[in-house]
C-alpha positions as CSV (number, residue, x, y, z in Angstrom):
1,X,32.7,9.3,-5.2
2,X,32.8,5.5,-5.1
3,X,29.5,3.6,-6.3
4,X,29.3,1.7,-2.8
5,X,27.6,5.1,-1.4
6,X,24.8,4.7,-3.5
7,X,22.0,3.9,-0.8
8,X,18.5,4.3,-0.2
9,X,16.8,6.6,2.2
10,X,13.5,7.3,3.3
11,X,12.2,10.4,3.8
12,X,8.9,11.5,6.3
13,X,6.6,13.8,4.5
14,X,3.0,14.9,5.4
15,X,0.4,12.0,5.1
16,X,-1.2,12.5,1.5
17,X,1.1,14.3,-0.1
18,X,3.8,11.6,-0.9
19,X,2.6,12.5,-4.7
20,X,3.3,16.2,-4.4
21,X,6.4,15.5,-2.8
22,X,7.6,13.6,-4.9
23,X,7.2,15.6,-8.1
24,X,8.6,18.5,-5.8
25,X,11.7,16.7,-5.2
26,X,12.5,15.4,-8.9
27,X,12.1,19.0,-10.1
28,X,14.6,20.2,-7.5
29,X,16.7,17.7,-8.3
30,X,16.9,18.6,-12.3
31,X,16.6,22.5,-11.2
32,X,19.5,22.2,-8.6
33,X,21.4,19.8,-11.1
34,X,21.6,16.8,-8.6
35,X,21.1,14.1,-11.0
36,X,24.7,12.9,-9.7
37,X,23.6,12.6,-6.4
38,X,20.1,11.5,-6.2
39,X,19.2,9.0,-8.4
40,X,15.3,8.1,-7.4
41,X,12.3,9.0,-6.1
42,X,9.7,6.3,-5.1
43,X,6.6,5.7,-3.2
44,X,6.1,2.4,-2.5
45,X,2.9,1.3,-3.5
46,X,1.1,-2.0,-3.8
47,X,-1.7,-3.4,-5.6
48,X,-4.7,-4.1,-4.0
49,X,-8.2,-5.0,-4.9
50,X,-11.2,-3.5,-3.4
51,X,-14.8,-4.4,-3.7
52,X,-17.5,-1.5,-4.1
53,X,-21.3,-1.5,-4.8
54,X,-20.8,-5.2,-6.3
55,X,-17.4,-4.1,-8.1
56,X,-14.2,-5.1,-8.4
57,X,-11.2,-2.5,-8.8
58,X,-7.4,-2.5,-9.0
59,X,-6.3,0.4,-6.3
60,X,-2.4,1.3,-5.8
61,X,-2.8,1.5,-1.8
62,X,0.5,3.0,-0.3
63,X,3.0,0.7,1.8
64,X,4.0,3.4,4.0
65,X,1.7,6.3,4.1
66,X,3.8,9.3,4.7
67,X,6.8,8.2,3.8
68,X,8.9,8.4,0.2
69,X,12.2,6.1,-0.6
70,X,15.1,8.5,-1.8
71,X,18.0,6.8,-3.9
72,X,21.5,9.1,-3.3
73,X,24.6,9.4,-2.1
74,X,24.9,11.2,1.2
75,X,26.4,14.9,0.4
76,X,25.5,17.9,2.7
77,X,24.4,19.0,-0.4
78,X,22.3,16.1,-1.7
79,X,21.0,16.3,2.2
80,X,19.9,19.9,1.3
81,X,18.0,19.2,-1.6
82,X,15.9,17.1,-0.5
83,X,15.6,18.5,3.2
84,X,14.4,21.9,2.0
85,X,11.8,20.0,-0.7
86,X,8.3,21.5,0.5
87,X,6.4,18.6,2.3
88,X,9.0,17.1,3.8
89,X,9.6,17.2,7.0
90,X,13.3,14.7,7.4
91,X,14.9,12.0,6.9
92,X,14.4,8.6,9.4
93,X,16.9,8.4,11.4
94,X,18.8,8.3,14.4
95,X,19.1,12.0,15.6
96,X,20.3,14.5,12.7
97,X,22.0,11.8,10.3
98,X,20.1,9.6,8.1
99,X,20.5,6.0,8.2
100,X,20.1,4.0,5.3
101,X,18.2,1.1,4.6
102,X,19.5,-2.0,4.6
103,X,19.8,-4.4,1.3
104,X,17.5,-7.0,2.4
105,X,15.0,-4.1,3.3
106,X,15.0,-2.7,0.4
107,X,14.6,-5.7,-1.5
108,X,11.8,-6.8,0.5
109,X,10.4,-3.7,0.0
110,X,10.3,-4.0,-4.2
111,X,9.6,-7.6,-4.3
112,X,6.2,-6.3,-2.1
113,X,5.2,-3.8,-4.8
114,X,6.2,-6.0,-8.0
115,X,4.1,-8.7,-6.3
116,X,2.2,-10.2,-9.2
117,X,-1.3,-11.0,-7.3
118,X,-3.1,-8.2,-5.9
119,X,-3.6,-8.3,-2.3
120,X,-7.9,-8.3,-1.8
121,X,-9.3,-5.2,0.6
122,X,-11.5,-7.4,2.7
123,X,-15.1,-5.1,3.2
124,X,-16.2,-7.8,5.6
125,X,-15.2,-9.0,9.1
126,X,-16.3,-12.3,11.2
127,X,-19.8,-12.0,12.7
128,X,-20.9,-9.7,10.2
129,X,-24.7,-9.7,9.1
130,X,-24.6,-9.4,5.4
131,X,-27.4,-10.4,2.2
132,X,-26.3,-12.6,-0.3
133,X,-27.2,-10.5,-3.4
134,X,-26.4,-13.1,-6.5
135,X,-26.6,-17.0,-7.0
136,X,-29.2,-19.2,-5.9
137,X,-29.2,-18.0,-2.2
138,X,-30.4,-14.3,-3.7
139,X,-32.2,-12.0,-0.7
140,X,-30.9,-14.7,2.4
141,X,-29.4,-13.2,5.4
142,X,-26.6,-14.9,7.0
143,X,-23.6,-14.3,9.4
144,X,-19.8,-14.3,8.2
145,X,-18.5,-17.2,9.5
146,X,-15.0,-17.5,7.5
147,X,-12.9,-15.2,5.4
148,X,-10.4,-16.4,2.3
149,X,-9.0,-13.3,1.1
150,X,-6.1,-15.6,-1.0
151,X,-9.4,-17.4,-2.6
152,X,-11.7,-13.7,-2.7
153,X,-14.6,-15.9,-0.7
154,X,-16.6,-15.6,2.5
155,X,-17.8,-18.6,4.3
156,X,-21.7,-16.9,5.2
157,X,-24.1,-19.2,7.9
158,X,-27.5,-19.4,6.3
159,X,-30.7,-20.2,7.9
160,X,-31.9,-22.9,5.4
161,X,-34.9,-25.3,6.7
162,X,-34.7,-23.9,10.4
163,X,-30.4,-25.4,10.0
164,X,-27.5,-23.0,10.1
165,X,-26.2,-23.9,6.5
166,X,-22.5,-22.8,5.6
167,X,-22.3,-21.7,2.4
168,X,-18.8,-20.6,0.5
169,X,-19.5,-17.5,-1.8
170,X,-17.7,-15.0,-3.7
171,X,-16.6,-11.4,-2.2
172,X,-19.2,-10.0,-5.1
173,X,-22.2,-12.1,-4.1
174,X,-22.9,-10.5,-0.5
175,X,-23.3,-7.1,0.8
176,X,-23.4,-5.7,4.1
177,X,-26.9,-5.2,5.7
């Protein structure tokens, strides 16, 4: 078989079990001796930073909950294997056949997860109450006024002297009330 029918796929499973999907798949594949045929499994995932009880973590969040990217070329029997995998429930498509992903698509897909700067998980939205729980404005209640999730900093209104005072702070420096 020619290399240019080497393309990518993706496959639907059942929400929250991309993981058990996957490892279901890669042991049919060696099992059923596809290694010829289906090259790689991969969930896209991205990096994202998420702020919890005044800390900072480094969370893999899922592109595309529910669905898994399947490098192979298109056999009925390559089909098979991964269309009888437990969890899965088909391939994206039009009707029966799967369609591949297109180049730029895929590439846009990878460049997402091998993005160097985690994306922040903004806890807070506009108009939100919240106290300011570090830095000189410690115990003061204001109102989100502005978000910078590129910066990790929330613009809060605070009541200083009977004024509405806007005041830049960092994600870790507020809670919500």
């Amino acid at each position: 078989m020619a290399e240019a029918e080497r393309r990518w796929y993706v496959i639907h499973t059942y929400s929250g079990y991309e993981q058990r999907v996957q490892t279901n798949l890669e042991q049919r594949i060696r099992s059923m001796d596809a290694q010829d045929k289906i090259f790689s499994v991969t969930i896209p995932t991205e990096n994202e930073i998420e702020i919890k009880d005044g800390q900072k973590k480094t969370v893999a969040r899922k592109v595309f909950p529910g669905y898994i990217l399947v490098e192979m070329k298109l056999t009925d029997e390559s089909w098979n294997v991964v269309r009888n995998t437990p969890g899965v429930t088909g391939f994206v498509g039009a009707g029966s056949k799967p369609v591949p992903l297109e180049e730029a698509e895929v590439k846009s897909i990878f460049q997402r997860m091998e993005g160097d700067t985690p994306r922040i998980k903004v806890g807070f939205r506009k108009g939100e109450s919240v106290r300011v729980i570090d830095g000189p404005f410690i115990d003061l209640i204001g109102i989100v006024d502005e978000i910078f999730p590129d910066k990790g900093k929330v613009r809060v209104l605070i009541s200083l002297f009977g004024r509405e005072t806007p005041v830049e702070l960092d994600f870790l420096q507020i809670e919500r009330l």
